[in-house]
Backbone as CSV, one residue per row, in Angstrom:
resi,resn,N_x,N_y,N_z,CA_x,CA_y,CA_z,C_x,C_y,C_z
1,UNK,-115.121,-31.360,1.770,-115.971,-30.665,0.837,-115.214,-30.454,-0.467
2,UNK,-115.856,-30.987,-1.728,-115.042,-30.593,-2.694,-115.463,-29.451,-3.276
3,UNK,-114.315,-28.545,-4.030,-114.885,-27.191,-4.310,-114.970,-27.755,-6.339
4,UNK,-115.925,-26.358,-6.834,-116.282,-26.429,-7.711,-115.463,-25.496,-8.586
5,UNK,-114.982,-26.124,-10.084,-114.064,-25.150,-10.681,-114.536,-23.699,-10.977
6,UNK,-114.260,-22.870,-11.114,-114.958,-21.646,-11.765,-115.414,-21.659,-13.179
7,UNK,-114.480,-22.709,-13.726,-115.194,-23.031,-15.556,-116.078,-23.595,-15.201
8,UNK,-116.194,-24.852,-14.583,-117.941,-25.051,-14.391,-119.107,-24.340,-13.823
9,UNK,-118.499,-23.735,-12.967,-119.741,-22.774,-12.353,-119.893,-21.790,-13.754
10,UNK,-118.897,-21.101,-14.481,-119.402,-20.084,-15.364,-120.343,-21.142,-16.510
11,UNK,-120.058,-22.379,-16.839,-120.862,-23.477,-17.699,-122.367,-22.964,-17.527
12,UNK,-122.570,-23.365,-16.474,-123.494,-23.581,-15.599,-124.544,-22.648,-15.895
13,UNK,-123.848,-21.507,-15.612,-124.479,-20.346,-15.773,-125.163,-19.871,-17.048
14,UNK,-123.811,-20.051,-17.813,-124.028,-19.719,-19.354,-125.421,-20.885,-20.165
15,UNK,-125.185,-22.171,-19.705,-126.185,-23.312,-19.664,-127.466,-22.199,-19.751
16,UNK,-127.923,-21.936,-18.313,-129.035,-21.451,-17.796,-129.461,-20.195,-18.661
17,UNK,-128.896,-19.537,-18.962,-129.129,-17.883,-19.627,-129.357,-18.871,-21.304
18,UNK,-128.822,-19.968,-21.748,-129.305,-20.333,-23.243,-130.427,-20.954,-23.217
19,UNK,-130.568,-21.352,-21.833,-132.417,-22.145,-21.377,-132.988,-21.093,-21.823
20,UNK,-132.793,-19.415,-21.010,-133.638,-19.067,-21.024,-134.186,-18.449,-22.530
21,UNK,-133.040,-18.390,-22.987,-133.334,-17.671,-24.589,-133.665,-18.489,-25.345
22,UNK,-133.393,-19.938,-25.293,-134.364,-21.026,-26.003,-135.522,-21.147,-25.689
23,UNK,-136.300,-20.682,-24.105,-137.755,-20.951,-23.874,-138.206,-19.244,-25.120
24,UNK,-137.420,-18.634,-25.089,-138.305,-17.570,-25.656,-138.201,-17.472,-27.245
25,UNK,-137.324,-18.048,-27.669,-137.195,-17.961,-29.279,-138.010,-19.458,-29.745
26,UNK,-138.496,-20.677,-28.706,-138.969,-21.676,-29.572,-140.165,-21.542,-29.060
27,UNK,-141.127,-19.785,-28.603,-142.356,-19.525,-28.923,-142.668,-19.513,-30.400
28,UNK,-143.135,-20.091,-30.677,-143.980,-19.984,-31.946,-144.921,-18.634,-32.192
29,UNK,-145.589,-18.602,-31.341,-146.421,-17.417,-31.203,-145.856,-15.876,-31.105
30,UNK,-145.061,-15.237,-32.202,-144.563,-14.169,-31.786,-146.268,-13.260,-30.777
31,UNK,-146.898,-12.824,-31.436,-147.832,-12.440,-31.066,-148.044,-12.309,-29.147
32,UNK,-147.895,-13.669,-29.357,-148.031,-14.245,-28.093,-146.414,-13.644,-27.007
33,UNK,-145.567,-13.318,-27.492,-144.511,-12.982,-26.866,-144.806,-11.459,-26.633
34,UNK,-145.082,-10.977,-27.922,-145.403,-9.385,-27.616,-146.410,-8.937,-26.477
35,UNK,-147.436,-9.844,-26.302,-149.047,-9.030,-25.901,-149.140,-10.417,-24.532
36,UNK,-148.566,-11.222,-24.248,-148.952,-12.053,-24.026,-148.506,-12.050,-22.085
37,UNK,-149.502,-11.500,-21.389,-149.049,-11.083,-19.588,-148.111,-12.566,-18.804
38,UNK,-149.011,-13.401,-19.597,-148.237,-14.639,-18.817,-147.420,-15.185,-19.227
39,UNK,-146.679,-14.944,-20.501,-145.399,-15.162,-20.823,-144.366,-14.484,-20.526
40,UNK,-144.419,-13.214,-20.314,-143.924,-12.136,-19.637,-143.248,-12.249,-18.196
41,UNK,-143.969,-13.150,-17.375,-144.175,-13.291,-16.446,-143.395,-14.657,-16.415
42,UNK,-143.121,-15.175,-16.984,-142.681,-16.169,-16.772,-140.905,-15.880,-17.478
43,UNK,-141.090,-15.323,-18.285,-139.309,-14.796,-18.552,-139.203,-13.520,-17.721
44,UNK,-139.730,-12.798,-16.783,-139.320,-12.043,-15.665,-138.879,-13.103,-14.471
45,UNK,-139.196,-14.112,-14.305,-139.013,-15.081,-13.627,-137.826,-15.521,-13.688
46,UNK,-137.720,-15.851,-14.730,-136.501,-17.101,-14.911,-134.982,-15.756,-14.689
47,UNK,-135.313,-14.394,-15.167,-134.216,-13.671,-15.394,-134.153,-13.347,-13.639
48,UNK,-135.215,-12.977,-13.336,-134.860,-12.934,-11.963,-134.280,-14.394,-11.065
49,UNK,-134.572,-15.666,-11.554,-133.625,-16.721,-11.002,-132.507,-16.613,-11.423
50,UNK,-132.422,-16.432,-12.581,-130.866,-16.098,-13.079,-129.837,-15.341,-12.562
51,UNK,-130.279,-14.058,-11.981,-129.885,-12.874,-11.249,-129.489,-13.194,-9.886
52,UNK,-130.322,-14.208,-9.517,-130.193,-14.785,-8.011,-128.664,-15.390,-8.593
53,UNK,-128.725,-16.650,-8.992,-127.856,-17.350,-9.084,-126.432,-16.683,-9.482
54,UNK,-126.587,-15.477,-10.659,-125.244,-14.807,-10.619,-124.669,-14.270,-8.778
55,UNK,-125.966,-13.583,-8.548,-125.757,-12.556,-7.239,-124.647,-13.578,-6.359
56,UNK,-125.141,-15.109,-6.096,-124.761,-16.068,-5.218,-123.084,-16.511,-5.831
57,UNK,-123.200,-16.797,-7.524,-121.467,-16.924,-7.788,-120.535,-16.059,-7.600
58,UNK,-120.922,-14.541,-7.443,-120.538,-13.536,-6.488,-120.194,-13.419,-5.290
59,UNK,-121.135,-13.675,-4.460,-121.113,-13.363,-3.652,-119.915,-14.713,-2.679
60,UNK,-119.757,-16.474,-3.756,-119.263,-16.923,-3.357,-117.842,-17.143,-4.013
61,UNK,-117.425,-15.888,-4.662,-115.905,-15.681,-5.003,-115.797,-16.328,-6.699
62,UNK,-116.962,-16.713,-7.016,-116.609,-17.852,-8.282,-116.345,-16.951,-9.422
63,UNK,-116.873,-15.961,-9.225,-117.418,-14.816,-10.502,-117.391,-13.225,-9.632
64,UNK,-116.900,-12.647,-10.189,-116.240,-11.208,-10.558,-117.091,-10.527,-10.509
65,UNK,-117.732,-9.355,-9.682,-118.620,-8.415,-9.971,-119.409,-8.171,-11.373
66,UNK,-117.907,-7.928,-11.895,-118.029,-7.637,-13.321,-118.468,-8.274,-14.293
67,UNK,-117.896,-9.581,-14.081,-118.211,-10.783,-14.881,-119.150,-11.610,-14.669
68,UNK,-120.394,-11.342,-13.094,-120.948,-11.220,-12.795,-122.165,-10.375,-14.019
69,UNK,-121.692,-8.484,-13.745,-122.752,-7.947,-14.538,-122.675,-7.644,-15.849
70,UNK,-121.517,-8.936,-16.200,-121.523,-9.067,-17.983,-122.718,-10.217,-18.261
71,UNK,-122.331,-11.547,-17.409,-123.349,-11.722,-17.683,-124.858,-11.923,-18.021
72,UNK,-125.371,-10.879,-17.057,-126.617,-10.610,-17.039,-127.040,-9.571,-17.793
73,UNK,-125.968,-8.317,-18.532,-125.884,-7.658,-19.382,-125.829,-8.258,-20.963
74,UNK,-125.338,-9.177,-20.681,-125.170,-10.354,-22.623,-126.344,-10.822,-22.659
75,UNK,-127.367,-11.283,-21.212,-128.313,-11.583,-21.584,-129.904,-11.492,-22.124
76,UNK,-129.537,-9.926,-21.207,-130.743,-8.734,-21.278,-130.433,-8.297,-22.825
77,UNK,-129.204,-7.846,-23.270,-129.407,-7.920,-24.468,-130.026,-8.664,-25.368
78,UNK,-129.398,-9.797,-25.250,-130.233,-10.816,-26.400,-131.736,-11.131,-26.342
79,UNK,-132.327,-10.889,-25.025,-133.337,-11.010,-24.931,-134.283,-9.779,-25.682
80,UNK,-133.906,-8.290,-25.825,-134.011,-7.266,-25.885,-134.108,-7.726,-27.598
81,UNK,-133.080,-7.806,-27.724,-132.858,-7.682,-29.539,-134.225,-8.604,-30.086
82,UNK,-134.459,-9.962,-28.977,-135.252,-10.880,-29.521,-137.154,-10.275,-29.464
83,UNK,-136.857,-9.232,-28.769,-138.204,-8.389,-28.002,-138.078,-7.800,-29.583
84,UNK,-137.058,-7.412,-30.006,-137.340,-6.043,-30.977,-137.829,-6.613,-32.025
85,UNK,-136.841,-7.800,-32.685,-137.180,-8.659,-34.056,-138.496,-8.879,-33.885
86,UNK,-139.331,-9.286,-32.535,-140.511,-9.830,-32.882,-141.357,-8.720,-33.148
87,UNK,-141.322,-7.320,-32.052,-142.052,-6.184,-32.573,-142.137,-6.235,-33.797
88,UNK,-140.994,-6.165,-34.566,-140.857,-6.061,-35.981,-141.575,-6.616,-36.801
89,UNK,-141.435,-7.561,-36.736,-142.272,-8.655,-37.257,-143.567,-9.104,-37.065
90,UNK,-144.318,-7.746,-35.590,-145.523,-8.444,-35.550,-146.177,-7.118,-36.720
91,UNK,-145.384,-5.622,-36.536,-145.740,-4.420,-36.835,-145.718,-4.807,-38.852
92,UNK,-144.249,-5.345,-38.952,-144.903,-5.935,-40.528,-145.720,-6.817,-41.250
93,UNK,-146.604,-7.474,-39.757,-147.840,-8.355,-40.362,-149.126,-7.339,-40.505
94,UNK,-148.668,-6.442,-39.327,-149.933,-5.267,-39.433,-149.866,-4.558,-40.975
95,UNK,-148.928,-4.244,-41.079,-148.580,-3.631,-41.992,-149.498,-3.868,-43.710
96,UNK,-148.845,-5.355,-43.861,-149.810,-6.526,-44.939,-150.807,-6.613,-45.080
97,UNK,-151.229,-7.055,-43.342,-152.777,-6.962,-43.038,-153.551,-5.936,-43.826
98,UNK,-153.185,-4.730,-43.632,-153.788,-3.037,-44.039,-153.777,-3.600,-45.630
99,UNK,-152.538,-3.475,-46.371,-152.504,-3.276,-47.557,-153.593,-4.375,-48.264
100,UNK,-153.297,-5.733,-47.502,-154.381,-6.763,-48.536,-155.741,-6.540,-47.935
């Protein structure tokens, strides 16, 4: 059995968590990110596969508790920040909307 380095398994990982923040930043539709049940649903998904897959590089020595719940912490962030910019941005179309 050959074993797998820990730089590739962390690759791997890191790979997967930029999938997931590329499926959500090359929505076009902010709108659609804010209000939208089945998009929602589908990046609760992927973070929960993600979560699996950390839980498992854990659980098989590759990755560090910690380094483990960094990375799922770096990612909830970015996802978070990307939740906020779009609020932002949907609340300053409302905003326009009113005035024109």
């Amino acid at each position: 059995m050959e074993s797998i380095s820990k730089d590739f398994a962390v690759q791997l990982l890191n790979d997967d968590a930029q999938r997931i923040m590329m499926l959500i930043r090359n929505q076009k539709n902010s709108l659609c990110i804010s209000q939208c049940k089945a998009f929602e649903e589908v990046v609760d998904t992927q973070m929960y596969g993600f979560s699996r897959q950390v839980t498992y590089a854990i659980r098989l020595g590759i990755l560090s508790s910690k380094e483990g719940h960094q990375l799922l912490s770096d990612l909830e962030k970015e996802l978070n920040q990307l939740y906020s910019d779009v609020y932002e941005e949907t609340q300053e179309k409302k905003e326009i909307g009113k005035e024109g």
